[in-house]
N, CA, C, O and CB atoms as a CASP TS submission, in Angstrom:
PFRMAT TS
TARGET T0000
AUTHOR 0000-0000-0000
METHOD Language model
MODEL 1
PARENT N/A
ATOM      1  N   UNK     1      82.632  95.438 128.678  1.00  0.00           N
ATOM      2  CA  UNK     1      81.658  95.777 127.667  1.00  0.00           C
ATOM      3  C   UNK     1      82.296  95.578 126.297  1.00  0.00           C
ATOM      4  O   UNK     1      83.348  96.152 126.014  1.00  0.00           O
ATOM      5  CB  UNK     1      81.147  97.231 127.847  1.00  0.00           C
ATOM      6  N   UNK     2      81.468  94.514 125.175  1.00  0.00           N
ATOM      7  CA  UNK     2      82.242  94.600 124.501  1.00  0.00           C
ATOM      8  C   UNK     2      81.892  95.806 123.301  1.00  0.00           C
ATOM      9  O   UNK     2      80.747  96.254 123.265  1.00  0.00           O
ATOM     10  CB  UNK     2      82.457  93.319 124.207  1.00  0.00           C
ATOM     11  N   UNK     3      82.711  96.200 122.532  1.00  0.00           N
ATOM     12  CA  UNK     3      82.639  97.358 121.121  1.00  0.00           C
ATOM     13  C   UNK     3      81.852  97.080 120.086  1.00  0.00           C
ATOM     14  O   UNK     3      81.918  95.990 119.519  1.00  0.00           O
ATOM     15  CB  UNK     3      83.951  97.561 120.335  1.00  0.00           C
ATOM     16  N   UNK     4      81.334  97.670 119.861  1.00  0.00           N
ATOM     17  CA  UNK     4      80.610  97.182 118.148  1.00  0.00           C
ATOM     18  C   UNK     4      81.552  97.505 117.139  1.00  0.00           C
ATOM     19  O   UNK     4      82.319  98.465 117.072  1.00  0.00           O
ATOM     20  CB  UNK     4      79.081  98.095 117.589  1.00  0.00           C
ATOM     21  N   UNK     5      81.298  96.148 116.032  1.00  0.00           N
ATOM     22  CA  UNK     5      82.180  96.956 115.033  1.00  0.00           C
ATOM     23  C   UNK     5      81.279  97.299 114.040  1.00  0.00           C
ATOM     24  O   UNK     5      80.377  96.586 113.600  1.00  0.00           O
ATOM     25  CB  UNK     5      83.437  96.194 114.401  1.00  0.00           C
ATOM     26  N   UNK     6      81.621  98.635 113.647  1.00  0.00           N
ATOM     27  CA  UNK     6      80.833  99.072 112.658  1.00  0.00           C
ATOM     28  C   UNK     6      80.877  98.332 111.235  1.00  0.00           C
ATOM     29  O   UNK     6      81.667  97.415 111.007  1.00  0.00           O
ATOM     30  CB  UNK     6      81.150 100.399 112.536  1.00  0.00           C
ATOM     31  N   UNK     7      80.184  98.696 110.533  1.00  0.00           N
ATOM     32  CA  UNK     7      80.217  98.023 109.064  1.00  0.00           C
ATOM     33  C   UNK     7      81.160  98.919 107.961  1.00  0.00           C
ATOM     34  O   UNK     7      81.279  98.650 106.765  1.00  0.00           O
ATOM     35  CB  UNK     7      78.526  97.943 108.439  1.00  0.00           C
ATOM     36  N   UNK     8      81.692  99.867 108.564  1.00  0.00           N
ATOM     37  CA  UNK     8      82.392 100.439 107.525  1.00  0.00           C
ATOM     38  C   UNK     8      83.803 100.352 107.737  1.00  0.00           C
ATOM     39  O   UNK     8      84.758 100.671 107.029  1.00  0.00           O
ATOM     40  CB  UNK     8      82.009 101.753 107.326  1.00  0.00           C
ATOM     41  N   UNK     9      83.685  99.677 109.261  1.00  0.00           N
ATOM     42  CA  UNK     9      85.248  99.190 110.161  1.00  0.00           C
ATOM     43  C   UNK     9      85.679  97.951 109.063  1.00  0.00           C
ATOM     44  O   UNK     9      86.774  97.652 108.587  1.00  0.00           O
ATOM     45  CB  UNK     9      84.940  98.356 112.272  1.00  0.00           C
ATOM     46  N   UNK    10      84.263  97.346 108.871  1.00  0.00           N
ATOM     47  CA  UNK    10      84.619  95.578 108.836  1.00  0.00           C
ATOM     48  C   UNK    10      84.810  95.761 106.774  1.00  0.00           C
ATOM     49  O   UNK    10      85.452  94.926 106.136  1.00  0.00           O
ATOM     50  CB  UNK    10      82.589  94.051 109.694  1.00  0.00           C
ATOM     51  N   UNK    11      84.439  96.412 106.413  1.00  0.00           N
ATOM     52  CA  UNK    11      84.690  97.023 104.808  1.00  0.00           C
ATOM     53  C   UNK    11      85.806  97.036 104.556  1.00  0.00           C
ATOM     54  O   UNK    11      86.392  96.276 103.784  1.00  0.00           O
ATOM     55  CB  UNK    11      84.307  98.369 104.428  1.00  0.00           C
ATOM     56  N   UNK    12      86.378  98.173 105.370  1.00  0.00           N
ATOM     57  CA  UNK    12      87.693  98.823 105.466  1.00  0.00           C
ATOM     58  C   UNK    12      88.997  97.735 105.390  1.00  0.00           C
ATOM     59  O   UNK    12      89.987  97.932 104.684  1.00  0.00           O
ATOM     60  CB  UNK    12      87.703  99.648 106.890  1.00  0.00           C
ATOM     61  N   UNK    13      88.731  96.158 106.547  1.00  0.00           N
ATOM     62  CA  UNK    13      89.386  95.379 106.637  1.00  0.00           C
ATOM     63  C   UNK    13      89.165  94.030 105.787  1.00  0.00           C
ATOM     64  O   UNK    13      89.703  92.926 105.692  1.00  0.00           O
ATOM     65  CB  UNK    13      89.420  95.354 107.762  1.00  0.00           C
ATOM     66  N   UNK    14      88.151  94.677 105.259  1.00  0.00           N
ATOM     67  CA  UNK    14      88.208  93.481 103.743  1.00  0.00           C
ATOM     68  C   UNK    14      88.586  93.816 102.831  1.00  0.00           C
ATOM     69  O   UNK    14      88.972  92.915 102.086  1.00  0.00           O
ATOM     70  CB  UNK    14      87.105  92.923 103.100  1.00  0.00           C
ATOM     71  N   UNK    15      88.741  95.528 102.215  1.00  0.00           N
ATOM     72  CA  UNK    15      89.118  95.535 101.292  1.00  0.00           C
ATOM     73  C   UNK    15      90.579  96.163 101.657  1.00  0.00           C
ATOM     74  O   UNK    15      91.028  96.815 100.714  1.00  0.00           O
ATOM     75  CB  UNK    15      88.202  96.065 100.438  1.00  0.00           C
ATOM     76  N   UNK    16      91.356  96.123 102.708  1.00  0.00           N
ATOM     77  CA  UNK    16      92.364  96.376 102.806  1.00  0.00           C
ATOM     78  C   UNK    16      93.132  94.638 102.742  1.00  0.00           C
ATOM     79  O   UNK    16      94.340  94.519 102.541  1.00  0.00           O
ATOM     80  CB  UNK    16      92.431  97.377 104.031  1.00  0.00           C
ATOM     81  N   UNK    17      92.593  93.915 102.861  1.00  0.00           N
ATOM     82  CA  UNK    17      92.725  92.274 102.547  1.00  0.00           C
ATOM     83  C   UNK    17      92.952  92.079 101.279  1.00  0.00           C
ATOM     84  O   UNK    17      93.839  91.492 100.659  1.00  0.00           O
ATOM     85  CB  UNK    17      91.500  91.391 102.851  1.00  0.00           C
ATOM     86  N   UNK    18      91.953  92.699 100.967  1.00  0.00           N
ATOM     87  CA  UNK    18      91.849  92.360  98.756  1.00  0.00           C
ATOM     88  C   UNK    18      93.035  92.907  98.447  1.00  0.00           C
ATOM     89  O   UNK    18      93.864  92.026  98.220  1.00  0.00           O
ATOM     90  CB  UNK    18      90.381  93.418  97.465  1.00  0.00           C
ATOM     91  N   UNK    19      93.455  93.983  98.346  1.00  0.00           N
ATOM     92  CA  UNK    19      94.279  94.969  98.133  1.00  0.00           C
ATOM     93  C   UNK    19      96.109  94.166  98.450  1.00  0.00           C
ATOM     94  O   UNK    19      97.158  94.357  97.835  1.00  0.00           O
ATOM     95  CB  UNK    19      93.675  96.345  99.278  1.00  0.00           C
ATOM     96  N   UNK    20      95.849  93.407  99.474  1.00  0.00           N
ATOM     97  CA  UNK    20      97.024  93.002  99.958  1.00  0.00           C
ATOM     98  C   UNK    20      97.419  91.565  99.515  1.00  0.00           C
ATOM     99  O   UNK    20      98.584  91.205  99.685  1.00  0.00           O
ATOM    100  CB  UNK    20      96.968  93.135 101.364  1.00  0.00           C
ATOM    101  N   UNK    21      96.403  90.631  98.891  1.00  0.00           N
ATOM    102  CA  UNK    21      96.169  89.687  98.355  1.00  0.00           C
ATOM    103  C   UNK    21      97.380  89.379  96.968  1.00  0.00           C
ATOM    104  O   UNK    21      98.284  88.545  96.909  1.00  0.00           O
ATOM    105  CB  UNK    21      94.716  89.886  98.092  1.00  0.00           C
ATOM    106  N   UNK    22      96.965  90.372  96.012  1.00  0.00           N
ATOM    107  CA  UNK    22      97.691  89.992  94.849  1.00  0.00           C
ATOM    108  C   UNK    22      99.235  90.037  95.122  1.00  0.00           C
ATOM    109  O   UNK    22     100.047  89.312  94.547  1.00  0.00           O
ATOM    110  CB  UNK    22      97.298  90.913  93.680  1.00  0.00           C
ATOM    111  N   UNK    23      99.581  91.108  96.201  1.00  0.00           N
ATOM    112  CA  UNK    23     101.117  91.152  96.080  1.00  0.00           C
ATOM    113  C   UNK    23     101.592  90.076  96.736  1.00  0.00           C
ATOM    114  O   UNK    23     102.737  89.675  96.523  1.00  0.00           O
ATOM    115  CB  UNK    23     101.791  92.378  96.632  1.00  0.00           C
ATOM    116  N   UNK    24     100.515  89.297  97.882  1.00  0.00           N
ATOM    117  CA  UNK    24     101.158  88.166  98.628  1.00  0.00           C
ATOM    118  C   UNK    24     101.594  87.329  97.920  1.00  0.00           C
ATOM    119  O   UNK    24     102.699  86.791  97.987  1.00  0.00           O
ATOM    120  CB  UNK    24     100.458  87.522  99.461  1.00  0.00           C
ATOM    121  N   UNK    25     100.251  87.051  96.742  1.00  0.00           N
ATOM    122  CA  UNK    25     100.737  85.786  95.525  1.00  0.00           C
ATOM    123  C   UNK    25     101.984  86.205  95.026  1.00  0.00           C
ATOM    124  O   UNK    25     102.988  85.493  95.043  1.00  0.00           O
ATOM    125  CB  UNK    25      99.675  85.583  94.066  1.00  0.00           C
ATOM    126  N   UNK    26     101.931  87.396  94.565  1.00  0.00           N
ATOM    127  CA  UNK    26     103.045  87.716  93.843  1.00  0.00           C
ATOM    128  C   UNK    26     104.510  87.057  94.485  1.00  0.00           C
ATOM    129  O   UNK    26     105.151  86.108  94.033  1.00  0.00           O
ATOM    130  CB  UNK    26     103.043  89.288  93.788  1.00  0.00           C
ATOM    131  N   UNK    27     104.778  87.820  95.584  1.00  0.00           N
ATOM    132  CA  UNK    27     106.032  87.791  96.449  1.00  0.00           C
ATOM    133  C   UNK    27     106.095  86.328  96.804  1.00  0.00           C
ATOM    134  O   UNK    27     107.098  85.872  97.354  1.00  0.00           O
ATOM    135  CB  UNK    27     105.979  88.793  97.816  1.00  0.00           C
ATOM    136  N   UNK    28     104.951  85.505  96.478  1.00  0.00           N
ATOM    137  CA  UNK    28     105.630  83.878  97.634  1.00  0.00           C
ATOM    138  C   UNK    28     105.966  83.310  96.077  1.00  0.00           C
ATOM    139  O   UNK    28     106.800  82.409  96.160  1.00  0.00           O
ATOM    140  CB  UNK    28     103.975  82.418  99.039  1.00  0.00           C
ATOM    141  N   UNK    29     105.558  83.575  94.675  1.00  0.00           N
ATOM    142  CA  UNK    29     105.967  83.249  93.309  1.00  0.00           C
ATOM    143  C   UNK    29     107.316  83.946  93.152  1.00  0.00           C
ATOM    144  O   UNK    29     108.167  83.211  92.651  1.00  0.00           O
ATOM    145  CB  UNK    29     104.886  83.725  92.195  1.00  0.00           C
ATOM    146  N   UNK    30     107.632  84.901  93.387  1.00  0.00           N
ATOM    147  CA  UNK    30     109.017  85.412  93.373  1.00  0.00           C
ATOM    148  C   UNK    30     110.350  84.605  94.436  1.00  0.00           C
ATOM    149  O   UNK    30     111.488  84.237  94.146  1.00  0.00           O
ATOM    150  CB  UNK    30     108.772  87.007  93.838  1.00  0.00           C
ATOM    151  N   UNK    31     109.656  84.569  95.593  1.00  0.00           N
ATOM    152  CA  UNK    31     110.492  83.658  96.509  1.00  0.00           C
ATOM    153  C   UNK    31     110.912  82.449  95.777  1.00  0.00           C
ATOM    154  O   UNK    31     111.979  82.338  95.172  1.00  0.00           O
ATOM    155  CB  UNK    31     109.706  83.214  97.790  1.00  0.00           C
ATOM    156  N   UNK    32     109.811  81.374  95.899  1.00  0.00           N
ATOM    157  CA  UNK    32     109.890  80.289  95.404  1.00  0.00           C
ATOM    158  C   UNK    32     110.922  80.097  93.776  1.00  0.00           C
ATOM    159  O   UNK    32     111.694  79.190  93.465  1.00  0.00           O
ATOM    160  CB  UNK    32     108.403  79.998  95.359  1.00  0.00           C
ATOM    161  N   UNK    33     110.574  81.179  93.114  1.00  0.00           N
ATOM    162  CA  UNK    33     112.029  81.176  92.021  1.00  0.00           C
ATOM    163  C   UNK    33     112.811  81.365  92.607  1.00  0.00           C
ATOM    164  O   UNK    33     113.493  80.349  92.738  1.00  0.00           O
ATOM    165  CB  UNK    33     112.314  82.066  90.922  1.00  0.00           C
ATOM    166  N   UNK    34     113.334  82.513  93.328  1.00  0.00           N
ATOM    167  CA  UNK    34     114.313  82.873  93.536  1.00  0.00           C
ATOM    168  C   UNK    34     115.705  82.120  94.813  1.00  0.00           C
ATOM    169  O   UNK    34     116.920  82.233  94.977  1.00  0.00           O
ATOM    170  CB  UNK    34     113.759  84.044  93.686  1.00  0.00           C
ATOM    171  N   UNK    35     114.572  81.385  95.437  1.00  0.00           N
ATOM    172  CA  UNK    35     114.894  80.193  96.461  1.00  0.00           C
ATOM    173  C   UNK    35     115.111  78.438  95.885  1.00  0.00           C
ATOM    174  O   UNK    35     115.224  77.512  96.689  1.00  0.00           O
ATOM    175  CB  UNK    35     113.514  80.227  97.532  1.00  0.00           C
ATOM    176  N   UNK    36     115.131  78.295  94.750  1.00  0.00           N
ATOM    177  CA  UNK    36     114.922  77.120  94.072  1.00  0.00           C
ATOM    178  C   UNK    36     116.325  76.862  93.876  1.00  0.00           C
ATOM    179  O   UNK    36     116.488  75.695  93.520  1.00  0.00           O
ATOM    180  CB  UNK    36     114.012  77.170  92.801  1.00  0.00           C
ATOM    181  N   UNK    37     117.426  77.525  93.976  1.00  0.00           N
ATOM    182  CA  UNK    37     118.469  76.790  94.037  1.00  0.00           C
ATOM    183  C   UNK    37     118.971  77.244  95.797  1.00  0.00           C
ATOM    184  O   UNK    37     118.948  78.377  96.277  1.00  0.00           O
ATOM    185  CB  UNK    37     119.561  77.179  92.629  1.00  0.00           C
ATOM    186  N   UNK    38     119.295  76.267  96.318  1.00  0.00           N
ATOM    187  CA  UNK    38     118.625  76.203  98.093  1.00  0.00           C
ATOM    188  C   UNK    38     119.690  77.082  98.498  1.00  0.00           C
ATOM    189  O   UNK    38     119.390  77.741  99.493  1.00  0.00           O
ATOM    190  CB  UNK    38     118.592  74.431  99.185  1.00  0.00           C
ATOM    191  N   UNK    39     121.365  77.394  97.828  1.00  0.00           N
ATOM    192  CA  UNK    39     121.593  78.290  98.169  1.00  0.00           C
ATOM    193  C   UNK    39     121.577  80.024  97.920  1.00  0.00           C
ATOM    194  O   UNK    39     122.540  80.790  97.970  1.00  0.00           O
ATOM    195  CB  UNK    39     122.206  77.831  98.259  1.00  0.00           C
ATOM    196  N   UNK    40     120.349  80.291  97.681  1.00  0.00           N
ATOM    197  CA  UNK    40     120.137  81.500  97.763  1.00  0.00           C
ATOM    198  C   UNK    40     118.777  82.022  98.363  1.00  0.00           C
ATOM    199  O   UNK    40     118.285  83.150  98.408  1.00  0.00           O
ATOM    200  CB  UNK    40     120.353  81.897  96.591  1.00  0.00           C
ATOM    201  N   UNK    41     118.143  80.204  99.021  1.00  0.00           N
ATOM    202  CA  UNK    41     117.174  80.751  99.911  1.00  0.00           C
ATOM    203  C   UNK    41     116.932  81.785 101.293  1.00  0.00           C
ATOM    204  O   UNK    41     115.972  82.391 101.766  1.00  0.00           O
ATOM    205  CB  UNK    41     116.851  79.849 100.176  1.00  0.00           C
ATOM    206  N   UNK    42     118.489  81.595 101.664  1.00  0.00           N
ATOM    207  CA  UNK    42     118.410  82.728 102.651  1.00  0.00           C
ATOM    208  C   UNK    42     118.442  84.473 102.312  1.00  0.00           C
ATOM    209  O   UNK    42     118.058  85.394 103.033  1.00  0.00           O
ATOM    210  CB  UNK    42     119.576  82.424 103.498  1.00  0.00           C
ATOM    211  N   UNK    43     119.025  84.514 100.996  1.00  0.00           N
ATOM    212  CA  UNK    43     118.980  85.885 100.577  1.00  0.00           C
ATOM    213  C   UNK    43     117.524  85.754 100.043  1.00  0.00           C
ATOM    214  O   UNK    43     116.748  86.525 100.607  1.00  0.00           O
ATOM    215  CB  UNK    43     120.202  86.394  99.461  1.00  0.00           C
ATOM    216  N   UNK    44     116.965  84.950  99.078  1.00  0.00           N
ATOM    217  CA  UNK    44     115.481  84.997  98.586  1.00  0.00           C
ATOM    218  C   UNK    44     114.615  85.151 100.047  1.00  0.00           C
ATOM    219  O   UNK    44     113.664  85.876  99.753  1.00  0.00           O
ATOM    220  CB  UNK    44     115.023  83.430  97.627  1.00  0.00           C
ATOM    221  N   UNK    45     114.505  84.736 101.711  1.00  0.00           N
ATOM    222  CA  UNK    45     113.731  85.108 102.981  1.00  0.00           C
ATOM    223  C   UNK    45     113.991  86.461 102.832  1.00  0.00           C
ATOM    224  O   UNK    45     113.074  87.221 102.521  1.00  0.00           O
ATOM    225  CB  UNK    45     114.184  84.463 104.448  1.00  0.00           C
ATOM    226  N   UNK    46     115.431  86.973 103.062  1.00  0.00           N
ATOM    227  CA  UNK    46     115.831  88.555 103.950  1.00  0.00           C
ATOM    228  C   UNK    46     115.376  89.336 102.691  1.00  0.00           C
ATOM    229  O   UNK    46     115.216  90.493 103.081  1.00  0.00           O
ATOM    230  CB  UNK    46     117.869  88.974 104.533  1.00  0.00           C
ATOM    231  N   UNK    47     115.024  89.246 101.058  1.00  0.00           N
ATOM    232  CA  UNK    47     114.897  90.216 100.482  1.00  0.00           C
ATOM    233  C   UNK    47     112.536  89.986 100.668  1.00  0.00           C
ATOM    234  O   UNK    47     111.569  90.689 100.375  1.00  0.00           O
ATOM    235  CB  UNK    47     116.074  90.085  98.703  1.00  0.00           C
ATOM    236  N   UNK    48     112.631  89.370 100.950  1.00  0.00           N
ATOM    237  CA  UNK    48     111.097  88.647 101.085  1.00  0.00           C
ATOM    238  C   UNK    48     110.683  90.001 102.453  1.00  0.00           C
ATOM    239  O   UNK    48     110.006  91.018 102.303  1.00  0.00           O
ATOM    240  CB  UNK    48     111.133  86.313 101.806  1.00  0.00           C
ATOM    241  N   UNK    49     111.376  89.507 103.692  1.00  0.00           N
ATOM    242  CA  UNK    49     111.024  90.108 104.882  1.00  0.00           C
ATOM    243  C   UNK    49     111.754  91.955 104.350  1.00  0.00           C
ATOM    244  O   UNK    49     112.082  92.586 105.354  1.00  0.00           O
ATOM    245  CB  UNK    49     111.897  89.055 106.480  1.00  0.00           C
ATOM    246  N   UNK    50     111.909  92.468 103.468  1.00  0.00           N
ATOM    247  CA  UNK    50     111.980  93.379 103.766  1.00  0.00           C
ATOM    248  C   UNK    50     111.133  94.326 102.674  1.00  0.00           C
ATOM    249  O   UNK    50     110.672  95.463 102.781  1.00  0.00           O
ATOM    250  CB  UNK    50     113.222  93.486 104.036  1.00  0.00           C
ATOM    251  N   UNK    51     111.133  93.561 101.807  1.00  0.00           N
ATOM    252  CA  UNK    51     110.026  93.359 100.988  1.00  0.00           C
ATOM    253  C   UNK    51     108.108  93.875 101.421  1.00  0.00           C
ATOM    254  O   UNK    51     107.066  94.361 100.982  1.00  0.00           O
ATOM    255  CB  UNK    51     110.239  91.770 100.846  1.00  0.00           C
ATOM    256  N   UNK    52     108.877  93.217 102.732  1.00  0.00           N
ATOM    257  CA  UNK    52     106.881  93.011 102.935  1.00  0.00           C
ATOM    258  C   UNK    52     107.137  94.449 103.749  1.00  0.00           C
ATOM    259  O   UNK    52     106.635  95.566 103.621  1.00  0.00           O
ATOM    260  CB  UNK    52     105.877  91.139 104.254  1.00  0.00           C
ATOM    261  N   UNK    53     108.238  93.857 104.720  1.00  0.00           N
ATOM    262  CA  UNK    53     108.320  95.601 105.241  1.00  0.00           C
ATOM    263  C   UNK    53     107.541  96.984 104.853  1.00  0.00           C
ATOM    264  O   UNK    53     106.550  97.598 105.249  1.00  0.00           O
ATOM    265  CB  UNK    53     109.603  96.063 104.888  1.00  0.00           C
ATOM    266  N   UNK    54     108.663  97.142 103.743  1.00  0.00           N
ATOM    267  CA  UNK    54     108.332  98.307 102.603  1.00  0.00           C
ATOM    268  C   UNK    54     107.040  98.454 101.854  1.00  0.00           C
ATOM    269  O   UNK    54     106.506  99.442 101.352  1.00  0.00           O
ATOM    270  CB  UNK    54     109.253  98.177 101.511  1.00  0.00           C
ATOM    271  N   UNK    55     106.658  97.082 101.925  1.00  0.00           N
ATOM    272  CA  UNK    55     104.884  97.867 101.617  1.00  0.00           C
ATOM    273  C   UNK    55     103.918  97.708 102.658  1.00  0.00           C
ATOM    274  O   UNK    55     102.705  97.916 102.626  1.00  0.00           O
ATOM    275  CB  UNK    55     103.950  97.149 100.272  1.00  0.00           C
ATOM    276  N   UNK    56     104.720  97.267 103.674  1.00  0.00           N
ATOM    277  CA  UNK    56     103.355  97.584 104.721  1.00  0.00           C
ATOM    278  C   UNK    56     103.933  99.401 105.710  1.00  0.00           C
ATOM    279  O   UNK    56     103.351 100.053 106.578  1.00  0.00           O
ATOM    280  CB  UNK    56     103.192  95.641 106.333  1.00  0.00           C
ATOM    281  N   UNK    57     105.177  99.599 105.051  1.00  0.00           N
ATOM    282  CA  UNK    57     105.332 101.128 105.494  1.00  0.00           C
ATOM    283  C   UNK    57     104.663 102.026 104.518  1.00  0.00           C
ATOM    284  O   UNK    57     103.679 102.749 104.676  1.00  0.00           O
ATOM    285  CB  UNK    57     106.883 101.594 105.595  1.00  0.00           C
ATOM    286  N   UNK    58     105.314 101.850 103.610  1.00  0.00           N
ATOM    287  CA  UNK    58     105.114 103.216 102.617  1.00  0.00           C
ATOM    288  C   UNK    58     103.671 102.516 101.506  1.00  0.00           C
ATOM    289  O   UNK    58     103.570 103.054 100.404  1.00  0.00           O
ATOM    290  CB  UNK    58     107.070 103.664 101.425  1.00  0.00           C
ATOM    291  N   UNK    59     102.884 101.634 101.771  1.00  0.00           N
ATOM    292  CA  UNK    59     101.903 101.921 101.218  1.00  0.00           C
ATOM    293  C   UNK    59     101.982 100.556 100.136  1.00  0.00           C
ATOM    294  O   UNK    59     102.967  99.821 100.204  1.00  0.00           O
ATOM    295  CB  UNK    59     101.924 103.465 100.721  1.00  0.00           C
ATOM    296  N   UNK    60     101.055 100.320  99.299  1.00  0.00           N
ATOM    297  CA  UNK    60     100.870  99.494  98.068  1.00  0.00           C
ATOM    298  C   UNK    60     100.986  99.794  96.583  1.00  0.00           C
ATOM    299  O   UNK    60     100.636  99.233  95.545  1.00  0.00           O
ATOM    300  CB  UNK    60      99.772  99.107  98.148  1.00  0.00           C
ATOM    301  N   UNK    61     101.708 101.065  96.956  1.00  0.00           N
ATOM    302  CA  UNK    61     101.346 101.962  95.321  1.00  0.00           C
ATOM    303  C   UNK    61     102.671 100.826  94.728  1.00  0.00           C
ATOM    304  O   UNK    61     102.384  99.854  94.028  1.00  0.00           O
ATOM    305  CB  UNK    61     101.816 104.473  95.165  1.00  0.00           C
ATOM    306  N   UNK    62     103.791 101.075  95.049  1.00  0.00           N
ATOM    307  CA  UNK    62     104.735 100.287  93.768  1.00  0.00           C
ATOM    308  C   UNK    62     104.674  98.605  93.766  1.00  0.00           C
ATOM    309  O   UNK    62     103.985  97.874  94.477  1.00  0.00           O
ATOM    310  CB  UNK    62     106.559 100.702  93.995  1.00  0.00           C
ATOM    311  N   UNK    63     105.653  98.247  92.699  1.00  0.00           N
ATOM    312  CA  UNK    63     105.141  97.128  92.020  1.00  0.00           C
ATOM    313  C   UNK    63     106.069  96.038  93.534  1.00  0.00           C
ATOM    314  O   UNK    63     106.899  96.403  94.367  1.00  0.00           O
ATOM    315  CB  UNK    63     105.767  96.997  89.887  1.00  0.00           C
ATOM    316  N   UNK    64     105.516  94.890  93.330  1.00  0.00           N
ATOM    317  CA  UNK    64     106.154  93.856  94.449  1.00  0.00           C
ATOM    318  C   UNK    64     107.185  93.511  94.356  1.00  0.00           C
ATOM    319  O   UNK    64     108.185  93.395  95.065  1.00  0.00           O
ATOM    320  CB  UNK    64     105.677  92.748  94.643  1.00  0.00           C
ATOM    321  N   UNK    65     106.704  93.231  92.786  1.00  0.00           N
ATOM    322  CA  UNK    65     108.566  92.462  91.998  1.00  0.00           C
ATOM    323  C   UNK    65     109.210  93.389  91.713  1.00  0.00           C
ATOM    324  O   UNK    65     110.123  93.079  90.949  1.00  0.00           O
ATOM    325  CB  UNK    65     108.722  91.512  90.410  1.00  0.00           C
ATOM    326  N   UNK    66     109.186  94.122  91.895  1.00  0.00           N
ATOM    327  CA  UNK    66     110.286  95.102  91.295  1.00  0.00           C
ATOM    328  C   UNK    66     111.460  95.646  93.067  1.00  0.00           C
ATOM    329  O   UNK    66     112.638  95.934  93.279  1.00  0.00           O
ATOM    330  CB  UNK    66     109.074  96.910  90.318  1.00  0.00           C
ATOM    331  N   UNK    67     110.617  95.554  93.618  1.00  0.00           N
ATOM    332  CA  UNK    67     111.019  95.785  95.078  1.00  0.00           C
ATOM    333  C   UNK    67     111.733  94.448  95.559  1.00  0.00           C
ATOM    334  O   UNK    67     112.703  94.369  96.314  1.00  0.00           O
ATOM    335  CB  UNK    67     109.660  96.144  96.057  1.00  0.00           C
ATOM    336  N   UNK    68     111.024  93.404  94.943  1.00  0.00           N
ATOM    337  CA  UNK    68     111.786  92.057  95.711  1.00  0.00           C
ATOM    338  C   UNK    68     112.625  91.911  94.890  1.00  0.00           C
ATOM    339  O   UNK    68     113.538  91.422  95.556  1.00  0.00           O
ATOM    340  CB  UNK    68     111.055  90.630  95.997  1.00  0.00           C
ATOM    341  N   UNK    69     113.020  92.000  93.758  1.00  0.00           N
ATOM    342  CA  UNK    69     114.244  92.024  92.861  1.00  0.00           C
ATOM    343  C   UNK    69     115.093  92.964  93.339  1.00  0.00           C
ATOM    344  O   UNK    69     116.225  92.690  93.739  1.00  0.00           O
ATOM    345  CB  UNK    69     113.981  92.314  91.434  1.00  0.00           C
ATOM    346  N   UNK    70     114.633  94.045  93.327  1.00  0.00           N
ATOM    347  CA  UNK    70     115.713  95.129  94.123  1.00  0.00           C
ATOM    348  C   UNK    70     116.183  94.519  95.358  1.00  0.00           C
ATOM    349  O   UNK    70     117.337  94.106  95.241  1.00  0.00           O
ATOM    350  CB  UNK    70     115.010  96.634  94.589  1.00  0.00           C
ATOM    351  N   UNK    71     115.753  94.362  96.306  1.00  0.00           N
ATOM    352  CA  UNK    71     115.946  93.499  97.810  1.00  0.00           C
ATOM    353  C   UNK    71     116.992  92.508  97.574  1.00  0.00           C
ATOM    354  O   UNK    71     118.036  92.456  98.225  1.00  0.00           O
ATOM    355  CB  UNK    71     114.504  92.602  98.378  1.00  0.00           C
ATOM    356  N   UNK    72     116.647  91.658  96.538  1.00  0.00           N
ATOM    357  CA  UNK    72     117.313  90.548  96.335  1.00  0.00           C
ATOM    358  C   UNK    72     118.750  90.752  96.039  1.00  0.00           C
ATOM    359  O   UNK    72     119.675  90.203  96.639  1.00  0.00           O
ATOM    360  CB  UNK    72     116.699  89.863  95.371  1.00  0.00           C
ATOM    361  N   UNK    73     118.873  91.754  94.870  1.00  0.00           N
ATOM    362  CA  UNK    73     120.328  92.358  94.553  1.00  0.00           C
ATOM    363  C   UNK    73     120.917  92.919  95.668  1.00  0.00           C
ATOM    364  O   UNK    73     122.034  92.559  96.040  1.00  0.00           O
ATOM    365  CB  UNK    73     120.340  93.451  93.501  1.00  0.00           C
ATOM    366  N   UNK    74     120.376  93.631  96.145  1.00  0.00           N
ATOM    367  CA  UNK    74     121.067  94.192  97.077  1.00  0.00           C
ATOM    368  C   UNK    74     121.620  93.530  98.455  1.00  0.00           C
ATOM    369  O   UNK    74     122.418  94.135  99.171  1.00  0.00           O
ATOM    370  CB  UNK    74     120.350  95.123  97.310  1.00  0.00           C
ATOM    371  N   UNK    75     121.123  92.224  98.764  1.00  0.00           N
ATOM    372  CA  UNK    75     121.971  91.638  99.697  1.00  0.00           C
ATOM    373  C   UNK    75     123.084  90.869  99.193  1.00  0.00           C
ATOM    374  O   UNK    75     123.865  90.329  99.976  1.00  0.00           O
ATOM    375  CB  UNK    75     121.262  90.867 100.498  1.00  0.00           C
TER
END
């Protein structure tokens, strides 16, 4: 049997889309600088992947770049 999805299900996952949108641009514009000299593309991925981590744990409240800059220093 299949489920209905409600309309406030299918809301929920659009505007949790919108919401997640600007930081994607953000973070693949931060990569792409920060990966442009080819050796520091592997630290510009691991601060990227942990990056995304941290806002898909603790939420969307802080800024992207400021987290992927942090990330970045720190490896």
């Amino acid at each position: 049997m299949r489920t209905k999805v409600t309309p406030q299900r299918l809301n929920q996952a659009l505007l949790t889309g919108i919401n997640w949108l600007p930081h994607l641009l953000v973070l693949q514009g931060m990569w792409l600088l920060y990966s442009l000299p080819l050796i520091t593309s592997t630290t510009a991925s691991r601060a990227l992947i942990e990056t995304l981590t941290e806002l898909r744990n603790d939420g969307l409240e802080a800024s992207s770049k400021a987290r992927f800059q942090q990330a970045f220093h720190q490896q």
